[in-house]
C-alpha positions as CSV (number, residue, x, y, z in Angstrom):
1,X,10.7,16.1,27.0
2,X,8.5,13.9,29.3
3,X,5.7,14.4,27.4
4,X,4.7,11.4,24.3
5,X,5.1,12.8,20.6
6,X,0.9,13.2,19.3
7,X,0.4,11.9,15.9
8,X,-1.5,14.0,13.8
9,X,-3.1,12.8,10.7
10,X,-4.2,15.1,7.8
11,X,-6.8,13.9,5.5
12,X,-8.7,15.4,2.6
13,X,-11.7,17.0,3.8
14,X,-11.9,20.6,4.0
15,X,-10.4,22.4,7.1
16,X,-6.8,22.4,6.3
17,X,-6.1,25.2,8.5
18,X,-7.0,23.9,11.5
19,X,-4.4,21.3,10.9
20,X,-1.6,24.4,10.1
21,X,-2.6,26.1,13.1
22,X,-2.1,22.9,15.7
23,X,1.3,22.0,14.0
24,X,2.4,25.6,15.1
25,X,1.2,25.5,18.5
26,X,3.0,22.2,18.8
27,X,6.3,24.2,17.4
28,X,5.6,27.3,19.4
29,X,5.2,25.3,23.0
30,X,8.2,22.7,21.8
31,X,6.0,19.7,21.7
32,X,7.0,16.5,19.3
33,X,4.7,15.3,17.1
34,X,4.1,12.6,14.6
35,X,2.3,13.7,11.2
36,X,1.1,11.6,8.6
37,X,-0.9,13.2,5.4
38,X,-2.9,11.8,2.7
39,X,-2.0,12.1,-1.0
40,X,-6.2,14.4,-0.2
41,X,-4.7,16.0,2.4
42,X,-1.7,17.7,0.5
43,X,-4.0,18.7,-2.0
44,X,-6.3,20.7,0.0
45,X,-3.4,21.8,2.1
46,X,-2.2,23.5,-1.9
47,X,-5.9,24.8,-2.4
48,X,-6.9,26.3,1.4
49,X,-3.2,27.2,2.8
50,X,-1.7,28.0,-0.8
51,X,1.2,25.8,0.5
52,X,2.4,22.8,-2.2
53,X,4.2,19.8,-0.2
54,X,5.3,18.3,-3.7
55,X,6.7,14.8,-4.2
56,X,10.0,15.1,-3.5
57,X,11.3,14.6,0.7
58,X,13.2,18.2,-0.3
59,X,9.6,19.6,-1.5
60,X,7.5,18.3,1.2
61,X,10.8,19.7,3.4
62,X,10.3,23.0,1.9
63,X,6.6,23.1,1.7
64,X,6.4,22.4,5.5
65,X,8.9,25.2,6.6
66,X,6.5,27.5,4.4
67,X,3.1,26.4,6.5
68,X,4.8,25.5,9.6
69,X,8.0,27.7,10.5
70,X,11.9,27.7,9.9
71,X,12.3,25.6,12.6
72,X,9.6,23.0,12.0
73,X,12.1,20.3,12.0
74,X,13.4,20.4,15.3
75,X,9.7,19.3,16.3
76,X,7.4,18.1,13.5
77,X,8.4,14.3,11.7
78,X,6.4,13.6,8.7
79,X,6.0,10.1,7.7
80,X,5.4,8.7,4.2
81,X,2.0,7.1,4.5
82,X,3.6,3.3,2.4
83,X,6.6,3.5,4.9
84,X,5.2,0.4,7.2
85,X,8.5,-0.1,8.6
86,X,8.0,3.2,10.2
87,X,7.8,3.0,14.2
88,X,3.8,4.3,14.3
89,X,3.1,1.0,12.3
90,X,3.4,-1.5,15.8
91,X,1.5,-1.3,18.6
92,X,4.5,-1.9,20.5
93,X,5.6,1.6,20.2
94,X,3.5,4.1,22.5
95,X,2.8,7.9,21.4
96,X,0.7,10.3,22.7
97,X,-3.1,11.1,21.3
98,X,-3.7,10.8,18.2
99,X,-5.3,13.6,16.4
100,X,-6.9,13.2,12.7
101,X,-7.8,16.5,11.9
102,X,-9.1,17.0,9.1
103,X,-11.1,13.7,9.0
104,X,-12.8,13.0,5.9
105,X,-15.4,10.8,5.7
106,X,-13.5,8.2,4.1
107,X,-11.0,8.4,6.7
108,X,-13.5,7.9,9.2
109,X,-14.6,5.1,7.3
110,X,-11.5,3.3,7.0
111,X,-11.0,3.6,10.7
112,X,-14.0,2.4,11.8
113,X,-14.0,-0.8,9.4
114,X,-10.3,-1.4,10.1
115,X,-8.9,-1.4,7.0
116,X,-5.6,0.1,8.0
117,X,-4.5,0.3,4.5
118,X,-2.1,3.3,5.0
119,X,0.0,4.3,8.0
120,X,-2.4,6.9,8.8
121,X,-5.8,4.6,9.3
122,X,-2.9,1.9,10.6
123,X,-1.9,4.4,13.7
124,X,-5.4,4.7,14.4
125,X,-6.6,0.9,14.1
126,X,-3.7,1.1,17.2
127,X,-4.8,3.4,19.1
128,X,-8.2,1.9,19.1
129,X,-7.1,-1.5,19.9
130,X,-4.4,-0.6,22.7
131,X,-6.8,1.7,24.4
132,X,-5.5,5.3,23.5
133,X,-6.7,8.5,22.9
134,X,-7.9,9.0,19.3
135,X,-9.5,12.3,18.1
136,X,-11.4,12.7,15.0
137,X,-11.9,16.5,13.7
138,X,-15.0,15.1,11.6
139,X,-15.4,17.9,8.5
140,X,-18.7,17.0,6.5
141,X,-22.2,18.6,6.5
142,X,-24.9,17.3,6.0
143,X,-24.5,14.3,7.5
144,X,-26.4,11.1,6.7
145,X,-27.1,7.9,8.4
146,X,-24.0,6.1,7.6
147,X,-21.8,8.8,8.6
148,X,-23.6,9.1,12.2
149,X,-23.8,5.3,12.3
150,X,-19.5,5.0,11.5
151,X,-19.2,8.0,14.1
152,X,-21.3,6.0,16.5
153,X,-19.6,2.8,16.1
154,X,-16.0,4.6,16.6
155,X,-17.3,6.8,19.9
156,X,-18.5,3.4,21.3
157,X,-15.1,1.9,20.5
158,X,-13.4,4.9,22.7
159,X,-12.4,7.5,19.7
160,X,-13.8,10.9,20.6
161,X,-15.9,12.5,17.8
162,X,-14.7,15.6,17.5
163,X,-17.0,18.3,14.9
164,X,-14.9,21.2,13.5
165,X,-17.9,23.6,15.1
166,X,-16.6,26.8,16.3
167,X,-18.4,28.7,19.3
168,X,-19.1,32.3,19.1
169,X,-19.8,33.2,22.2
170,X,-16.5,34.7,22.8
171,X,-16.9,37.2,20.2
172,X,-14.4,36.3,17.3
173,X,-13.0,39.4,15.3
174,X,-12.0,36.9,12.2
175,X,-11.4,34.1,10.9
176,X,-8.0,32.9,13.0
177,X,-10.0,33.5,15.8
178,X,-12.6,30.9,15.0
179,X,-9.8,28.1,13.9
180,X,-8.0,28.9,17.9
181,X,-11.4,28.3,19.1
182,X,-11.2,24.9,17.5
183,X,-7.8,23.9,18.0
184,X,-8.1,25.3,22.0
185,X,-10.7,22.7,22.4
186,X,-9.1,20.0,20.7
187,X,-5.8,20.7,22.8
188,X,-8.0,20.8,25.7
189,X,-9.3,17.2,24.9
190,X,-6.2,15.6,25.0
191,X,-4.9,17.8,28.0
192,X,-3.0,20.0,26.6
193,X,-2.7,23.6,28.4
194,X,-3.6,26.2,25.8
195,X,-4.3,29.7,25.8
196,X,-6.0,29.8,22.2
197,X,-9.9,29.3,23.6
198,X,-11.7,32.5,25.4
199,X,-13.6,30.6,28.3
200,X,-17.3,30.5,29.1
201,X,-17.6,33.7,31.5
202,X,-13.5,34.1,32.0
């Protein structure tokens, strides 16, 4: 495959699906990926996909087939988030974008104060540093000043701020259709071709 692996980053703010739904599209269209997910992010994963990723590497094996698909494995590695011998921890190892998605808004935090105290906010600190192409699926509302001023500070560091705000203009009949509105967008973002967004007038 000549395309980079993404890293996708799951962290405990609401909007679990979204996540689901991108780590299928990357199985469906046979695209690698990278996914690292906080100890919040399994935990809404349990409450919003009814999926439990356990503690176990044969739970979180079986919990993944469940919300991703049988063959999950041939496409999807998950990384434990204390594993800093993992490849994603150097900046001497290029990937593709890096999605977070959900980003809480301690996540966001993290990233934009650098404290890289997981693999997770690590991978990110590195794709701001070296110059690549960080997404950040913010899910919070309402937002105060300090939120606005960390998404500010990270936009003018080169992340793109990315709001989990679905359009309705193409009519969605339910609720799927609002999350492939979302994840079209985001795939559009970091070039992905993608079928999953109805466009403006198409």
């Amino acid at each position: 495959m000549k395309d980079s692996p993404c890293v996708v980053g799951i962290s405990g703010a609401s909007g679990a699906p979204y996540a689901k739904r991108i780590l299928q599209f990357f199985v469906e269209t046979k695209r690698l990926a990278h996914v690292l997910i906080t100890e919040a992010g399994r935990q809404v994963i349990a409450e919003e996909c009814g999926v439990n990723l356990g503690k176990t590497s044969t739970e979180l094996e079986q919990g993944l087939e469940k919300l991703i698909g049988k063959n999950y494995a041939d496409y999807i590695t998950c990384h434990e988030l204390n594993n800093w011998n993992s490849p994603l921890a150097s900046g001497s190892v290029k990937s593709g974008p890096m999605i977070v998605l959900p980003c809480s808004v301690h996540t966001l935090s993290a990233i934009a104060n650098s404290h890289a105290s997981n693999l997770l906010e690590r991978r990110a600190d590195i794709m701001l540093k070296e110059k690549q192409r960080l997404v950040l699926v913010v899910r919070e509302m309402p937002l105060h000043a300090i939120h606005l001023e960390q998404m500010l500070r990270l936009s003018q560091m080169g992340a793109h701020i990315f709001p989990a705000m679905p359009g309705f203009y193409h009519h969605p009949r339910n609720v799927n259709d609002m999350i492939d509105f979302v994840v079209g967008r985001i795939l559009d973002s970091i070039d992905i071709p993608n079928n999953l967004v109805t466009r403006w007038k198409s």
